[in-house]
Backbone as CSV, one residue per row, in Angstrom:
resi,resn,N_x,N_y,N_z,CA_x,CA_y,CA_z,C_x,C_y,C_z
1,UNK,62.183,88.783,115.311,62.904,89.295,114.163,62.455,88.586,112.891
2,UNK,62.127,87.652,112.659,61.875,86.573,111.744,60.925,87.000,110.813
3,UNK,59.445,87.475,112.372,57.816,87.573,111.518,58.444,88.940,111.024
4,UNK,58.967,90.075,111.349,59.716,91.306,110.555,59.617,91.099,109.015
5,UNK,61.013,90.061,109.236,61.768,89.712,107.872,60.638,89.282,106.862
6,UNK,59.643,88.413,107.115,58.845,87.400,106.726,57.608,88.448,105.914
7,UNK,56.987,89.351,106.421,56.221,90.510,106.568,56.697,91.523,105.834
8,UNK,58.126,91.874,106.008,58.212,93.293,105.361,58.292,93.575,104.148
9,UNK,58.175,92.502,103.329,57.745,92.973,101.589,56.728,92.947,101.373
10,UNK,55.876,92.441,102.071,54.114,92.890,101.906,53.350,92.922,102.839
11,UNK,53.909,93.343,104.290,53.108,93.867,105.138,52.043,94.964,104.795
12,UNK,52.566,96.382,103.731,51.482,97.368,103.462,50.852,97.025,102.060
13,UNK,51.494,95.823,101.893,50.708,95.545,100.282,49.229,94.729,100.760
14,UNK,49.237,93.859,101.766,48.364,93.090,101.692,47.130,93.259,101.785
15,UNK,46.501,94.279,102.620,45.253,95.382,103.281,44.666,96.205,102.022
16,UNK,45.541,96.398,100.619,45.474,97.501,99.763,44.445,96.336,98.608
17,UNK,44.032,97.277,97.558,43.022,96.791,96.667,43.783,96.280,95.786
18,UNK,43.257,95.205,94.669,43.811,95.133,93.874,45.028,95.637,92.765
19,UNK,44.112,96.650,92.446,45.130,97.819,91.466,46.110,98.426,92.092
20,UNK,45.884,98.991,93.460,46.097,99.658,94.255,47.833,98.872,94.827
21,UNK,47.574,97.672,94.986,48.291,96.624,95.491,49.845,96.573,94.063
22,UNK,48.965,96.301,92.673,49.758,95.821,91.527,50.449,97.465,91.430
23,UNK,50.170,98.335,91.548,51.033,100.083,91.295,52.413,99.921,92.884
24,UNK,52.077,99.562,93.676,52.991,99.543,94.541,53.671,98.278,93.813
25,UNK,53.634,97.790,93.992,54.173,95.707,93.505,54.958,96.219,92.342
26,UNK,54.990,96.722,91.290,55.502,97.363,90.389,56.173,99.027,90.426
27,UNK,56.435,99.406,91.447,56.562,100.628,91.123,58.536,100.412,91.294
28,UNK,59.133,101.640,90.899,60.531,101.438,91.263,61.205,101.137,92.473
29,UNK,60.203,102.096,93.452,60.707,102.226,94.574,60.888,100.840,95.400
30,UNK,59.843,100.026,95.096,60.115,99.118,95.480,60.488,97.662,95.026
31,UNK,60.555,97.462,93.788,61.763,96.645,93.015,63.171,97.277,93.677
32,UNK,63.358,98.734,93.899,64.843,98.882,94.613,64.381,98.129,95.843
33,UNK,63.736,98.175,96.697,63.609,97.460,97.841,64.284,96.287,98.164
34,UNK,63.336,95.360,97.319,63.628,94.014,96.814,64.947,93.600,96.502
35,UNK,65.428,94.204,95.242,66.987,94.320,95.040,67.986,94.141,95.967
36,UNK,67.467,95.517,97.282,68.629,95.530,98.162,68.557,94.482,99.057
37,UNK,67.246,94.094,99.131,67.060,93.053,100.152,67.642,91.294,100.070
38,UNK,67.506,91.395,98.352,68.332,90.322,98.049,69.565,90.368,98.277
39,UNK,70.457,91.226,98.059,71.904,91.450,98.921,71.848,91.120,99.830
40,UNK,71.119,91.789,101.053,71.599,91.475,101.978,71.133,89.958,102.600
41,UNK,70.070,89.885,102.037,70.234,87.662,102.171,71.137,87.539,101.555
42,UNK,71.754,87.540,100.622,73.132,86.990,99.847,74.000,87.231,101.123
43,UNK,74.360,88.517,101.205,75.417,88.563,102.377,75.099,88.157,103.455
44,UNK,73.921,87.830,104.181,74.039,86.877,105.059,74.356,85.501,105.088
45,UNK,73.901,84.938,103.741,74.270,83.689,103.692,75.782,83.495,103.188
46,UNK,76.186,84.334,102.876,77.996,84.253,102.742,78.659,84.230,103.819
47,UNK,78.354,85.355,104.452,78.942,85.515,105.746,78.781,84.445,107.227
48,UNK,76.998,83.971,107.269,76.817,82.549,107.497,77.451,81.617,107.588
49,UNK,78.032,81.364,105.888,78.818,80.094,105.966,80.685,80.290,106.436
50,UNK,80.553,81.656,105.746,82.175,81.886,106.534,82.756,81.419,108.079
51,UNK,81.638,81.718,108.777,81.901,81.605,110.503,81.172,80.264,110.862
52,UNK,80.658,79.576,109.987,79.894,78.253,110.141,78.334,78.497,111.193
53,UNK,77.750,79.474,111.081,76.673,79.448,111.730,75.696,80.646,110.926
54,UNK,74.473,80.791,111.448,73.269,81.846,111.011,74.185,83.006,111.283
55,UNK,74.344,84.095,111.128,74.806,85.641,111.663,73.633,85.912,111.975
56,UNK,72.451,86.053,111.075,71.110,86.546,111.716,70.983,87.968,110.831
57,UNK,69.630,88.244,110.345,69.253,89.519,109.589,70.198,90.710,109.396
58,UNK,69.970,91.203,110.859,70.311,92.219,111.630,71.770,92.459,111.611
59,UNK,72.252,91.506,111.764,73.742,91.495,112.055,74.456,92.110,110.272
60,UNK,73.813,90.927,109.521,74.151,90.843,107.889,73.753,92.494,107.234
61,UNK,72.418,93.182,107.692,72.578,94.318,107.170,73.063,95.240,107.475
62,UNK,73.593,95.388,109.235,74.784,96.487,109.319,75.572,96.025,108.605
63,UNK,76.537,95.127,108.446,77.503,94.970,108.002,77.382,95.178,106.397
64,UNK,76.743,94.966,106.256,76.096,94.842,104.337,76.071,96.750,104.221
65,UNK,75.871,97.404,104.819,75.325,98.760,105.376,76.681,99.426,104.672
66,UNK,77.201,99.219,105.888,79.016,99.440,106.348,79.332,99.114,105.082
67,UNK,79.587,97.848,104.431,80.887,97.662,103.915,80.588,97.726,102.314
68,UNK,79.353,97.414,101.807,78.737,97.451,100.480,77.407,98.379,100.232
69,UNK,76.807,98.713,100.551,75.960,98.973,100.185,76.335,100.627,99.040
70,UNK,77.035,101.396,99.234,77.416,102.549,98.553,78.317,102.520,97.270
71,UNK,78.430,101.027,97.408,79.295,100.890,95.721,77.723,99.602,95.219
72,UNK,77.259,99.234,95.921,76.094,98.557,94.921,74.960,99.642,94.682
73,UNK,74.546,100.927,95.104,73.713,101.226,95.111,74.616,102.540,93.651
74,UNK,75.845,102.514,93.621,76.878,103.117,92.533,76.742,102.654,91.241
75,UNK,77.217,101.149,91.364,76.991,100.192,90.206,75.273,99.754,89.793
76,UNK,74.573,99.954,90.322,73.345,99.919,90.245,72.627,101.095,89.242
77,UNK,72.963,102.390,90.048,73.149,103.472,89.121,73.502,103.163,87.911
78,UNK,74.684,103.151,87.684,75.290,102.934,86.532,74.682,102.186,85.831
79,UNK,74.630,101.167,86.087,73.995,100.140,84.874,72.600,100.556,84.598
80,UNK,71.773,101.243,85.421,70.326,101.725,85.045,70.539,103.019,83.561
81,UNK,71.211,103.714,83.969,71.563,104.755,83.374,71.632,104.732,81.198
């Protein structure tokens, strides 16, 4: 689960060309990526310390899924707008 986590913001960037690389690296779609992904490390590490141990990726983004993600991706909106 780890090499996943570790990998998945530039697993398809890394193979790509320069320019090629900086148009993805910059594009919206994936600054939203990023964004959401910082949530859900935030909410893992909240939730982490709540129960005194790791929860673990997986665990933090169902729950992040479930319980937030449709009013941050609301307020997100909004403030772009």
């Amino acid at each position: 689960m780890r090499m996943w986590q570790e990998s998945l913001a530039v697993s398809d960037t890394r193979d790509m060309a320069g320019d090629s690389r900086e148009i993805v690296m910059n594009s919206a779609l994936y600054r939203e990526f990023l964004a959401e992904r910082e949530e859900i490390l935030r909410h893992k590490w909240l939730e982490s310390e709540k129960v005194g141990y790791d929860i673990g990726f997986e665990r933090a983004l169902l729950d992040w899924i479930v319980k937030h993600r449709s009013n941050w991706r609301r307020s997100r909106k909004q403030s772009h707008s």
